[in-house]
N, C-alpha and C positions, 0 to 999 in steps of 0.2 A: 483610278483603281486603288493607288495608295490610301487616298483619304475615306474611300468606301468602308477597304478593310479596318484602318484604324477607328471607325466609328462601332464595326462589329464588333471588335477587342473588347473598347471602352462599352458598348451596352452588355459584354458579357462575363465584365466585371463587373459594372451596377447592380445585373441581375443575382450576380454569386453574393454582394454584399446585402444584397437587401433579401437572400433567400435565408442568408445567415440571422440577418435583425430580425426575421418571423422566427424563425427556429428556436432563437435564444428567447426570443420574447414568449414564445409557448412554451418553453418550458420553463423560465421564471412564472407563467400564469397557474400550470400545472403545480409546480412549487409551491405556491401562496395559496390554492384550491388545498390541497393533501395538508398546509398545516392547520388551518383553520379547520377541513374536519378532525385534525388529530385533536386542537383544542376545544372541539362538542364530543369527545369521547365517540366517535365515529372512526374507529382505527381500521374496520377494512376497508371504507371508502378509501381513507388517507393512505393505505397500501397501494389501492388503483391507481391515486395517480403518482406515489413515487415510484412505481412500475412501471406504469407510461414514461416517465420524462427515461428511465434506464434502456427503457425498449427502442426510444428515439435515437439512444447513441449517445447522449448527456450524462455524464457520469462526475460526480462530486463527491467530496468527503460530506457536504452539506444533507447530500440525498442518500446518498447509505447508510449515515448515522440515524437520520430521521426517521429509514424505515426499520432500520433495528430496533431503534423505541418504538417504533406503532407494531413490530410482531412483538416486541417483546412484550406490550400490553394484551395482544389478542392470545399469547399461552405458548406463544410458538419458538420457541428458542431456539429451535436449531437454524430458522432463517433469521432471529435476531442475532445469532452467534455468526453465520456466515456475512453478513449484512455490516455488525462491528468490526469483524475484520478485514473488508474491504476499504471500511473506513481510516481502520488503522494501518493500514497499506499505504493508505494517502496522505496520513497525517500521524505517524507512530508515536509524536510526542505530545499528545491529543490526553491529558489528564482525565476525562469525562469518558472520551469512549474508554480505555482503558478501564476504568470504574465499572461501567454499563457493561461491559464486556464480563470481567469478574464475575457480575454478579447473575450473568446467564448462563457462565458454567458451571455455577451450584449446582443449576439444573439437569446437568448431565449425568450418565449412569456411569461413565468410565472414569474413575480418579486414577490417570499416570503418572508416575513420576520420573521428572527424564533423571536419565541416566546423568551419574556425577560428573563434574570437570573440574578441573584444578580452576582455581580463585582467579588465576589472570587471563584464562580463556572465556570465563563466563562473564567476567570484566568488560574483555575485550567484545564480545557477542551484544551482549547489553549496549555496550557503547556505539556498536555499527547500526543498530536497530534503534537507537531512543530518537534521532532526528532524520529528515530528509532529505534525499541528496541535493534537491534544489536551494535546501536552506546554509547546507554545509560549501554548495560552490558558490553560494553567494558571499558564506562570508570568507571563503578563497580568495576569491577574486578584493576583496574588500582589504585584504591584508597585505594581496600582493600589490597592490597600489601603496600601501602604505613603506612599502619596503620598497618602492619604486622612489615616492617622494621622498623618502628619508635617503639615499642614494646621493636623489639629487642635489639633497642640503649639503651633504656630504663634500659632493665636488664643487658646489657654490661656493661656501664659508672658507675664509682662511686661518682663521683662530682653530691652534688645534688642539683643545679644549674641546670648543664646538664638532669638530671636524669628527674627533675621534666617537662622541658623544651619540651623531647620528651616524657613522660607521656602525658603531655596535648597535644600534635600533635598528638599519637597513639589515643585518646579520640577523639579528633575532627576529623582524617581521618574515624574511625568506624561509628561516628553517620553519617558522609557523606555517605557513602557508603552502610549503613542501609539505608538511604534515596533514593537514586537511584536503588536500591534492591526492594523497594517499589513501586517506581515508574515505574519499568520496568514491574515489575507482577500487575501492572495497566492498564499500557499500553498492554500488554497482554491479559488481560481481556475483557479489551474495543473492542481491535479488532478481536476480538470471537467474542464479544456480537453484534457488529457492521454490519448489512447483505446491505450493501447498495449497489443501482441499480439507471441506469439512464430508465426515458420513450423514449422510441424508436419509438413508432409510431406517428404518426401528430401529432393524440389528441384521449383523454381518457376518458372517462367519470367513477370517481369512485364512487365504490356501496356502499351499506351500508352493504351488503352482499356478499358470494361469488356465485353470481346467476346473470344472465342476464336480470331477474326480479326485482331486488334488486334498492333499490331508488340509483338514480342520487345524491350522495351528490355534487360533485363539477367536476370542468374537469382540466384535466394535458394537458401538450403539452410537444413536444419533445423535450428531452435535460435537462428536469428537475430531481433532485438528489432527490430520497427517501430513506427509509429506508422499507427493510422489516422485519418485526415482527412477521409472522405467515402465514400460507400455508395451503390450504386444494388441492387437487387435482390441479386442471387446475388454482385455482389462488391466491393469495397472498396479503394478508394485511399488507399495508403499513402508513405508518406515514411521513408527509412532516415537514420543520421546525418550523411552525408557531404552529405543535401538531397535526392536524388534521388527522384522519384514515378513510383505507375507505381501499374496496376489488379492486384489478385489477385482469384483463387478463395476468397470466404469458407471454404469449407470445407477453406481451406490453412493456416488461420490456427486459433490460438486466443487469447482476449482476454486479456489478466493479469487 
């Protein structure tokens, strides 16, 4: 009975790894399909299939960048705008999307400008957003080892010359790595707190309310970056950068 069942375990593991090795392997095929048409200038093709590999559940900084240059070739900016900033979700300190990105906002009808901040807030903003948290707890982790070993010299060595030398390294690697420790569970924070969405439709008219009643405060056009803040049924209060709020039609919106 034992060894029956340990054999169903074991083939239904085999089965999960090897459903995994199709999976990933269709969509590295799907992958390599979509860029070879992207390089015969065949961009809606190469849209289908980084659409496919997205519709399967695969999701990469590789395939959202990719399909924002193949909309951005076909005219379409507002999905190569949404598309780059997925990417840049994934990879913020990505010099290229960045660029690519830039330059699909020319294309926009709405020039905002956020609202001012004092020089060490927009510092500090900047600084939470230019890397990823998995690159900042790696090199956490990479520091706090070093302030581990240097500890250890610490209590090994009996020169104390030496002794004091790696005392004050194990000090300085600690507060380092307290600091990126910090800054990681900030970065964390923020990107919870953070619900941002591009408008999709032409043009919007935002309410003051969530009612089709509701005053006109201003109008959005497509391709413009907000922030959502709150949700009652069918629509969503949002915030653009200059501060201003106002109610949309969820179905105006798509989330990053």
């Amino acid at each position: 009975m034992y060894n029956s069942m340990r054999k169903i375990i074991y083939l239904i593991f085999a089965l999960c790894f090897f459903a995994k090795g199709l999976y990933a392997q269709s969509a590295e095929s799907l992958f390599k399909e979509g860029n070879d048409f992207y390089l015969k200038q065949n961009y809606n093709q190469a849209i289908e299939k980084y659409n496919s590999i997205l519709a399967s559940g695969v999701t990469s900084f590789e395939v959202y960048f990719n399909l924002g240059n193949a909309y951005y070739k076909t005219g379409n900016f507002t999905q190569a705008i949404l598309n780059y900033e997925r990417a840049k979700k994934l990879k913020p300190d990505d010099s290229d999307v960045a660029l690519n990105l830039a330059l699909a906002n020319q294309n926009t009808i709405d020039k905002i400008e956020p609202a001012p901040k004092v020089f060490y807030e927009q510092w500090w903003d900047n600084y939470l957003t230019y890397s990823t948290t998995t690159t900042r707890a790696i090199i956490f982790l990479i520091i706090f080892w070093l302030a581990i070993i240097s500890f250890g010299l610490y209590v090994y060595f009996k020169v104390y010359s030496v002794k004091k030398t790696f005392f004050f390294l194990s000090f300085l690697f600690a507060g380092i790595a307290l600091f990126y420790f910090y800054v990681t569970l900030q970065q964390n924070r923020l990107n919870d707190n953070t619900n941002s969405a591009i408008i999709m439709s032409q043009s919007t008219y935002i309410k003051s309310s969530p009612d089709d009643k509701g005053t006109n405060l201003f109008q959005l056009h497509e391709g413009t970056k907000i922030t959502v803040t709150d949700e009652l049924q069918d629509w969503k209060k949002i915030r653009i950068p200059n501060g201003n709020e106002g109610w949309v039609r969820t179905r105006d919106i798509e989330q990053i």
